[in-house]
SEMARKE-476402 format. One record per atom (N, C-alpha, C, O): x, y, z. Coordinates in pm, whole numbers, plus 50000, padded with zeros to 5 digits. Layout:
N
XYZ...
# end
This chain:
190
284688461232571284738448632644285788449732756286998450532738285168449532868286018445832984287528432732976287368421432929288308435633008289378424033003289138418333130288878424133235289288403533101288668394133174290318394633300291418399033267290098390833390291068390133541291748377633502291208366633488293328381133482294198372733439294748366233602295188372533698294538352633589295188342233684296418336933626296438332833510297698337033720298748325933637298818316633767299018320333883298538299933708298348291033777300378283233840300798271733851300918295033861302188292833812303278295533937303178307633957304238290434027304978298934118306488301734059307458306334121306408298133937307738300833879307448319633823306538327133789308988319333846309558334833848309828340133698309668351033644310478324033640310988331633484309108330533376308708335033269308708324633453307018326233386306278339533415305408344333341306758345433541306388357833545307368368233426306978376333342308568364333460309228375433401309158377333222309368386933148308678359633194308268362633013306948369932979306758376532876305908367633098304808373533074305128387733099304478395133025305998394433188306458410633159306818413033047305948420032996307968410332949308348406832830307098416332713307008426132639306428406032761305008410032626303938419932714302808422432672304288423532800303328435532892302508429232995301858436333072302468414233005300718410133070301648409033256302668404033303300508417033302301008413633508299668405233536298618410233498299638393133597298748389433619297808397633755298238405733837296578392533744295938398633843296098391833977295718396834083296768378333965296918369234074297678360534036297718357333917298578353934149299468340834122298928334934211298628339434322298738323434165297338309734204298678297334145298818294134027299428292634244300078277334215299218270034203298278271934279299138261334127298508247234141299068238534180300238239034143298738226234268299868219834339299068209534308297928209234355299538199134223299188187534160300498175934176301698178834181299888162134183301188153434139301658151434054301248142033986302688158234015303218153033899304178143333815304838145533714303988128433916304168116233861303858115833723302758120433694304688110633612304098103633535303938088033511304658078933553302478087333409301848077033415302538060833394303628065233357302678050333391303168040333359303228043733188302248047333122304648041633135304648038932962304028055232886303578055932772304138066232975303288081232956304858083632857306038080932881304268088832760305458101432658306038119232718305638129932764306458116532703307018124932733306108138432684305808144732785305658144032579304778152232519303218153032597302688162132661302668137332554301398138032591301208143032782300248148532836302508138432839302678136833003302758156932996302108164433068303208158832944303668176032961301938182532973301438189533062301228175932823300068183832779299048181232938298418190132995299138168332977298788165133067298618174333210297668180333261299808172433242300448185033361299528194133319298438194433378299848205233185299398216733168297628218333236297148225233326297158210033158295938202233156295468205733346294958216333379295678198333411295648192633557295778206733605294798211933659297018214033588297118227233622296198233933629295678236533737295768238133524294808248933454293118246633569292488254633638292918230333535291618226933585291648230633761290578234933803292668229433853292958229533998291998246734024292508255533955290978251034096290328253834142288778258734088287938251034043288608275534106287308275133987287688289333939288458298733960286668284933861287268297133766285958306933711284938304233648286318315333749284958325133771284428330833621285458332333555283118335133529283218339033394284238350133398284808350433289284598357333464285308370633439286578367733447287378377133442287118352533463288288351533463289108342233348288558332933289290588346533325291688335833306292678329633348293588335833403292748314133328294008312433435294768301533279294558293333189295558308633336296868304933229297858295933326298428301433419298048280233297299038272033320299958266033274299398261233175301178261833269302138256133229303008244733246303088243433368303738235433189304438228633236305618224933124305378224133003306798222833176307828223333109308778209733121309538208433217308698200433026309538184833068310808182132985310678183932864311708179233018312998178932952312788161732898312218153132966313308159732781312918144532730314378136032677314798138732564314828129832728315688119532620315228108632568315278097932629314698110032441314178098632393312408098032438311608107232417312108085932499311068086132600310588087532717309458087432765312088089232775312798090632929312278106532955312478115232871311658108733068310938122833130311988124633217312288116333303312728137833191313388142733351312558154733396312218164033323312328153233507311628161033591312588169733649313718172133606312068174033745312878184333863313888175533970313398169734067315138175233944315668164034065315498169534149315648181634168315018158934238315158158734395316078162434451315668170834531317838160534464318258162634496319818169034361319868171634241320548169034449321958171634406322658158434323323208159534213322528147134391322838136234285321898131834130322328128334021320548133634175320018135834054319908143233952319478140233841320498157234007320638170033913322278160433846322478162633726322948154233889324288149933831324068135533756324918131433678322888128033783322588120233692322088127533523322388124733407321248137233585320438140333453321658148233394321508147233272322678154933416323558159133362324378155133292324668159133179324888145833361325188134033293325028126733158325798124333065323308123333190322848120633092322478125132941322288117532846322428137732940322408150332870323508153532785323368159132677324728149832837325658152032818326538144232685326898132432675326738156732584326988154632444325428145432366325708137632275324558146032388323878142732339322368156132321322088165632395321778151832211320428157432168319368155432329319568149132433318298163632283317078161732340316428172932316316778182532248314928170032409314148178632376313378186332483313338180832593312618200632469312118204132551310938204832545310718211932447309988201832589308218205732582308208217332642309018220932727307138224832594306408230332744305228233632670305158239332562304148228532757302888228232705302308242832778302718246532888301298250332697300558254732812298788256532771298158257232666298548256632880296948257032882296338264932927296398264333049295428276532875294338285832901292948279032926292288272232848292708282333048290838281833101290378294133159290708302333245289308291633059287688301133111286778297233134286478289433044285898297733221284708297233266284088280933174283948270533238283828281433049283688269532973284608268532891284088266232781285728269132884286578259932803288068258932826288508267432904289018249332768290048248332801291028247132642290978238132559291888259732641292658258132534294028249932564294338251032682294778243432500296018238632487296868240032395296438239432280298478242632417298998245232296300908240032402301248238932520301438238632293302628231532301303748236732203303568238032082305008239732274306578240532206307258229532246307338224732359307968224132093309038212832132309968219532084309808223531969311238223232156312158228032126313508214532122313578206032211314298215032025315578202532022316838212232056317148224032038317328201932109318548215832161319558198932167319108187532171320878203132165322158193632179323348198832288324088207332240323638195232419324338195932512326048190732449326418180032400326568199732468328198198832446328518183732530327598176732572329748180632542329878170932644330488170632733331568165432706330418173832848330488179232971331428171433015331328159133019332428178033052333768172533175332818167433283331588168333286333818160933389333138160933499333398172933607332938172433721334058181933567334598196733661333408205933629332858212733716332998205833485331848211233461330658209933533330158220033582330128198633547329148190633610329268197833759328468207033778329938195333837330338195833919330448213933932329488219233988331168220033900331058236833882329108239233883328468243633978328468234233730327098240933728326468235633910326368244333996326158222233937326048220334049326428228834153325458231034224326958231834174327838238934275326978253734281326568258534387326808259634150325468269434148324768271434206324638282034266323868259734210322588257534250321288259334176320158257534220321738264234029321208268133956320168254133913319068253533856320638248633942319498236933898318448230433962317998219733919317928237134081317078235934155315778240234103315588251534056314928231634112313018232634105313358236533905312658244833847314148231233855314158233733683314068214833642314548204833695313148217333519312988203233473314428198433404315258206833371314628185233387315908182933325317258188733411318388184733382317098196233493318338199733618319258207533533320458205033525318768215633480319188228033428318468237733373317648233533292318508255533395318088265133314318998267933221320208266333235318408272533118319098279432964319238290532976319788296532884318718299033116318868308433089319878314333157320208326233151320558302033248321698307633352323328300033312323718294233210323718301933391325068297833370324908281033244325678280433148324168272633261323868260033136323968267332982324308261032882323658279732982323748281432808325038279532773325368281232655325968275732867327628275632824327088261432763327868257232678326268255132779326418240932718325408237932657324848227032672324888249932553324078244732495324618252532306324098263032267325488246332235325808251032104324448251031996324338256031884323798245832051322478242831922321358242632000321268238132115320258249331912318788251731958318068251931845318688253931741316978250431841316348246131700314518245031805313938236431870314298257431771312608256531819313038272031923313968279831906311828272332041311458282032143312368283532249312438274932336313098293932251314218294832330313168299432456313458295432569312068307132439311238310732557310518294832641310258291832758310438288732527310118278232549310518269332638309778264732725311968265732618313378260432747312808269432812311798265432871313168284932833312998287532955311888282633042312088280533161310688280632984309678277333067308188285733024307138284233087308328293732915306848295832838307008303532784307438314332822306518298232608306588294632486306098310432437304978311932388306768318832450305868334532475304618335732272303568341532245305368328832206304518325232105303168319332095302088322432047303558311732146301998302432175301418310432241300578316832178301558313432382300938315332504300378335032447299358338832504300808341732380300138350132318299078350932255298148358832269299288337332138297948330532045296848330432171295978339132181297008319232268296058322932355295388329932422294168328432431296308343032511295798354032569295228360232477293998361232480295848365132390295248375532292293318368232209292418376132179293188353732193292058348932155291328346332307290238340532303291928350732457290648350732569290428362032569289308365632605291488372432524291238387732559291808393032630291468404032673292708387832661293868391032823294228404132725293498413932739295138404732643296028413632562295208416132371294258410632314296048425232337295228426632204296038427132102295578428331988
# end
């Protein structure tokens, strides 16, 4: 059996670099560029599966192919942080984060030709409680640019993360567990 032409519907870098990890190079990087507002009263979970969802479906998809999509939402409570816009919002959500729990989604979704798989990591993780020099230092990075919740785990933020409990691939941005279950049942990998 021929292996079907792997698409990642994806322009993030650490999504490439987990899919090196487990061996897979895609045959193409295909962004999907969708809105990703969420809905009036949307959860935080179902809004992630959603994204994934929207992703995956954005162009066509040929029988010989797979396109593998993702999306990753940082949650307090029912509250969605997205990607801040700017520099003050990366210091709100920091803020907010700060000495307290939350959680990470990241959903992802496989399509072929007729069908669409979905699968999801909730990872709980607890943020130390951040000075305001801290805040102000990670900012200063820049490290928190185009990342949901206005921080990566995988950069200078793991100083503030003492507890994790679920998919550390997951924070980063894809769930290399799940997203295996899938390739390996389209045929991408074996």
């Amino acid at each position: 059996m021929t292996r079907p032409r792997f698409i990642l519907a994806s322009a993030s870098p650490r999504r490439l670099d987990l899919l090196t990890q487990i061996g897979v190079t895609p045959d193409a990087v295909r962004p999907a560029d969708i809105d990703e507002t969420p809905e009036k009263s949307e959860l935080p979970r179902p809004y992630c599966l959603r994204m994934a969802r929207e992703k995956a479906l954005v162009g066509d998809c040929a029988p010989d192919q797979v396109i593998l999509a993702a999306d990753t939402t940082v949650a307090v409570g029912r509250r969605i942080l997205g990607k801040p816009a700017d520099r003050e919002e990366a210091a709100t959500f920091l803020r907010l984060l700060s000495g307290r729990r939350h959680k990470v989604i990241t959903a992802v979704a496989l399509r072929t030709a007729d069908r669409l798989a979905l699968k999801d990591s909730v990872t709980n993780l607890r943020f130390k409680r951040l000075e305001p020099f801290e805040v102000e230092s990670y900012l200063d990075t820049g490290d928190w640019q185009g990342k949901a919740g206005g921080y990566g785990i995988q950069g200078p933020a793991a100083a503030f993360v003492p507890w994790l409990q679920g998919s550390f691939t997951g924070v980063v941005g894809l769930p290399i567990y799940e997203t295996s279950i899938l390739l390996r049942a389209a045929g991408v990998i074996r």
